[in-house]
C-alpha positions as CSV (number, residue, x, y, z in Angstrom):
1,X,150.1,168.3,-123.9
2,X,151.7,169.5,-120.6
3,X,152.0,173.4,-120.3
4,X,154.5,174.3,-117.6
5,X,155.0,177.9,-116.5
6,X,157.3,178.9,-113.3
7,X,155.7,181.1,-110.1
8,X,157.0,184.3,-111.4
9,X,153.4,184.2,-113.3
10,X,151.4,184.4,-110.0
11,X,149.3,181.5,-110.9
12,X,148.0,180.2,-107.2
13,X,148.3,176.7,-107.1
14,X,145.2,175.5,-106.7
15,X,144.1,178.1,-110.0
16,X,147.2,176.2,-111.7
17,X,145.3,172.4,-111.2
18,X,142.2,173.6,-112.6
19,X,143.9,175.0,-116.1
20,X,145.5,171.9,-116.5
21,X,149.7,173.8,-116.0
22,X,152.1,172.5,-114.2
23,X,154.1,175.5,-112.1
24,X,158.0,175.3,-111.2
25,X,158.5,177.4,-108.2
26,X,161.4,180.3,-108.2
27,X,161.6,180.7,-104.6
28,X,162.0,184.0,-102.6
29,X,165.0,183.7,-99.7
30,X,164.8,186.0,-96.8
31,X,167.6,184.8,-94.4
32,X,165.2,182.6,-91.7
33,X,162.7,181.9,-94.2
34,X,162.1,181.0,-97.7
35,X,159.2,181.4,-100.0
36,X,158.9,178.8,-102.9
37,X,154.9,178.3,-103.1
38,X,152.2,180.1,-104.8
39,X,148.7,180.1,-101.9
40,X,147.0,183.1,-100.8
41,X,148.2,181.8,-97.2
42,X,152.0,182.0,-98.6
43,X,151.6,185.3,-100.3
44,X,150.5,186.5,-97.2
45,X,152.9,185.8,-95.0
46,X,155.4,186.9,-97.5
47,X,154.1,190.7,-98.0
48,X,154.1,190.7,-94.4
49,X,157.5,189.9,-94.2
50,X,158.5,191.9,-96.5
51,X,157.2,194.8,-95.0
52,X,159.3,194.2,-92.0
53,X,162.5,193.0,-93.6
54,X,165.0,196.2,-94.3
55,X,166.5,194.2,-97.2
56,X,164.8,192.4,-100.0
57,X,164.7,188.9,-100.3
58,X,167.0,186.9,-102.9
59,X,165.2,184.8,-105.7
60,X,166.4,181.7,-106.6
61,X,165.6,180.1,-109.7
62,X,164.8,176.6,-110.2
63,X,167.6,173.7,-111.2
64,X,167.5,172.5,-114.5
65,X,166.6,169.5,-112.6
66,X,162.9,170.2,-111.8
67,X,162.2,170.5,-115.6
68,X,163.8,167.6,-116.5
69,X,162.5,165.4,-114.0
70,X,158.3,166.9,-116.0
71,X,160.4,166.7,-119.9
72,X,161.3,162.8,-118.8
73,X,157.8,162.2,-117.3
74,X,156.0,163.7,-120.7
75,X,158.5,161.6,-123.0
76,X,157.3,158.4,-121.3
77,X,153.6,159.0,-122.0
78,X,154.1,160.8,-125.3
79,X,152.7,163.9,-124.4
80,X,154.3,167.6,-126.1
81,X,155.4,169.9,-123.5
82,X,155.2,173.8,-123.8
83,X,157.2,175.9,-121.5
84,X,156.1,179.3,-121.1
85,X,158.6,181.2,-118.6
86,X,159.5,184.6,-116.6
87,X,161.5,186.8,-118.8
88,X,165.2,185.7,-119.2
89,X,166.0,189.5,-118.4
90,X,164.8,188.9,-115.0
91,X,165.7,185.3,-114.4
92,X,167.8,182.2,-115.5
93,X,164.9,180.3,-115.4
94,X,164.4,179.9,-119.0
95,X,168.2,178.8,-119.3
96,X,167.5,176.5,-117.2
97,X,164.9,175.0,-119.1
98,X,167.0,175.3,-122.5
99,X,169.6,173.4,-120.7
100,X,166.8,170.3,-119.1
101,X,165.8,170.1,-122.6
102,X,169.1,169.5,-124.1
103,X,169.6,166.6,-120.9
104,X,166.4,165.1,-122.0
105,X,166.8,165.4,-125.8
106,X,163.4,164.7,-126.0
107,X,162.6,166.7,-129.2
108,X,158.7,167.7,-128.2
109,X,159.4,170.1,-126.2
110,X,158.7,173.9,-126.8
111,X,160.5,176.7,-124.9
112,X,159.3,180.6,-125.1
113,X,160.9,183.4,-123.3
114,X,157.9,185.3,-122.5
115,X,159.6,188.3,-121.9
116,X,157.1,189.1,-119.1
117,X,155.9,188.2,-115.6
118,X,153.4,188.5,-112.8
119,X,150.1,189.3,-114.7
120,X,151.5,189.6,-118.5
121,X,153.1,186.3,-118.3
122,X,149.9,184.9,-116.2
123,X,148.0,186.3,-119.5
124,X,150.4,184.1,-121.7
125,X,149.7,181.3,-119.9
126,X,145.8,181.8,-119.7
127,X,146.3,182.1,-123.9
128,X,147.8,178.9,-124.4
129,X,145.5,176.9,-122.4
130,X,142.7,178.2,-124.4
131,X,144.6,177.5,-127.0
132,X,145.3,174.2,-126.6
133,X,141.7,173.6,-125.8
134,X,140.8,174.6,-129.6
135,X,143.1,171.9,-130.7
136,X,146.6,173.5,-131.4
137,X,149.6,171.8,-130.8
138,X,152.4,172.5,-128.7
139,X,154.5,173.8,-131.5
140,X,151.9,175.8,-133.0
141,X,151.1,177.8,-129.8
142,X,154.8,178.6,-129.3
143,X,155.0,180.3,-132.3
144,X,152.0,181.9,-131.8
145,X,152.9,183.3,-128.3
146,X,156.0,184.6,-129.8
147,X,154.1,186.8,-131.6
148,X,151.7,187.4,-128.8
149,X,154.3,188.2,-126.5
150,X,155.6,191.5,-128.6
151,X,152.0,193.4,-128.2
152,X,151.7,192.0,-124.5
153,X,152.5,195.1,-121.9
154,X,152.4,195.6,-118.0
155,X,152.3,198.6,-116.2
156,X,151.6,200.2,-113.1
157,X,151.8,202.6,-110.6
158,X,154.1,201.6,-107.2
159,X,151.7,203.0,-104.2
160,X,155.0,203.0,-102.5
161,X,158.3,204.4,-102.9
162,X,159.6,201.8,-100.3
163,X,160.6,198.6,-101.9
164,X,162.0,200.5,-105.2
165,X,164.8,202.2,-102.1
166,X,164.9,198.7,-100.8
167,X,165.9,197.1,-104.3
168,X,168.1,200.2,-104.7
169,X,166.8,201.0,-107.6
170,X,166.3,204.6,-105.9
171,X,168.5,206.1,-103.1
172,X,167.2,206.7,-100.1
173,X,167.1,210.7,-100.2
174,X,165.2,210.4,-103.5
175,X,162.5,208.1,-101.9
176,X,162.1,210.9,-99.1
177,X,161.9,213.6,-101.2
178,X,159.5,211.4,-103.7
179,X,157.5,210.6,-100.5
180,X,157.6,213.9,-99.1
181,X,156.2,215.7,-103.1
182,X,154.5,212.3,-103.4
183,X,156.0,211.6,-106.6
184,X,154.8,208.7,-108.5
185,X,156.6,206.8,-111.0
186,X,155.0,204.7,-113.7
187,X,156.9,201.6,-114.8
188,X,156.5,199.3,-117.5
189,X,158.3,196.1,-118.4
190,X,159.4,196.9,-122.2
191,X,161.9,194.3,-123.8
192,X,161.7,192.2,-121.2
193,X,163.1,194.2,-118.4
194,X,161.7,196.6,-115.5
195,X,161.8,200.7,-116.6
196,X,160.3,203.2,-115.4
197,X,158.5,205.3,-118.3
198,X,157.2,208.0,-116.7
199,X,156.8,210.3,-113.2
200,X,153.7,211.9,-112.1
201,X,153.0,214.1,-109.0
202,X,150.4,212.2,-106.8
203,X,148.5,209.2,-107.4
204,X,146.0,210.7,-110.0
205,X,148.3,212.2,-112.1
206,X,150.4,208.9,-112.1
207,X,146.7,207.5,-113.2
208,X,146.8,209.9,-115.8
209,X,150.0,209.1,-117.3
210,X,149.7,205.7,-117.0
């Protein structure tokens, strides 16, 4: 079985190669530089820039190409491929891979719409491969995870107010004033989408809420 998740799960490369998954990158495009690998060395550089760059940077999400070039590769040897991928709230990536499997036509291969990312999705991920190492098969861990997926949550606390005004998801008087009463918001992604679910004042209380 081949398990093939994008980068929107976090999943370092080199953690990637020991479970066994194969990752499709969705690349992040400043305007001299673009960010399409997961290494500590790359994430590095790109919170760096980030920090210095007044606008936020533009994801891209992989062709329908890059998954059918890994569908036609599995066909050949046989093997069933499960695609577990970012939330298709948040990205085309998963229409993407509808639309490689429907090129291929190869008919063992599973598609689920995790409706997460970053750490819930790398969860999801971490789930099948264990999975798969009890002996299920492709199709049985899809279903599974689409079960698994509805009681999965992520949520969190921003430290920052700065990259919510960069996304202009706030304005900037709001992120002064939320600064300035240190404000905290606690967001969540519920249905498969970012919201925010809560505001606390100061980083305790946000704790609290959270």
């Amino acid at each position: 079985m081949k398990i093939i998740t994008d980068t929107g799960s976090d999943i370092l490369e080199i953690e990637a190669k020991a479970m066994g998954v194969d990752l499709v990158p969705i690349s992040a495009n400043f305007e001299d530089v673009i960010f399409d690998r997961n290494t500590e060395e790359n994430f590095k550089a790109f919170y760096e820039k980030l920090r210095s760059e007044e606008q936020l940077p533009v994801s891209s999400q992989p062709s329908p190409a890059a998954f059918l070039e890994k569908y036609e590769a599995a066909e050949e040897t046989g093997e069933e491929v499960l695609v577990i991928l970012i939330s298709s709230k948040l990205s085309g990536t998963y229409n993407g891979a509808v639309l490689a499997k429907e090129m291929c036509g190869y008919e063992k291969i599973y598609i689920v719409d995790s409706l997460q990312a970053s750490l819930s999705l790398r969860l999801l991920v971490e789930y099948a491969v264990k999975l798969k190492e009890e002996g299920k098969s492709a199709e049985e861990i899809a279903g599974i995870l689409e079960e698994v997926k509805n009681r999965t949550y992520l949520t969190g606390v921003p430290s920052t107010l700065l990259y919510l005004k960069k996304g202009g998801r706030i304005s900037s008087t709001v992120a002064f004033a939320g600064s300035l009463l240190s404000i905290k918001p606690v967001i969540a992604i519920e249905n498969g989408e970012v919201s925010v679910i809560g505001k606390a004042r100061g980083s305790k209380n946000g704790y609290n809420l959270l």
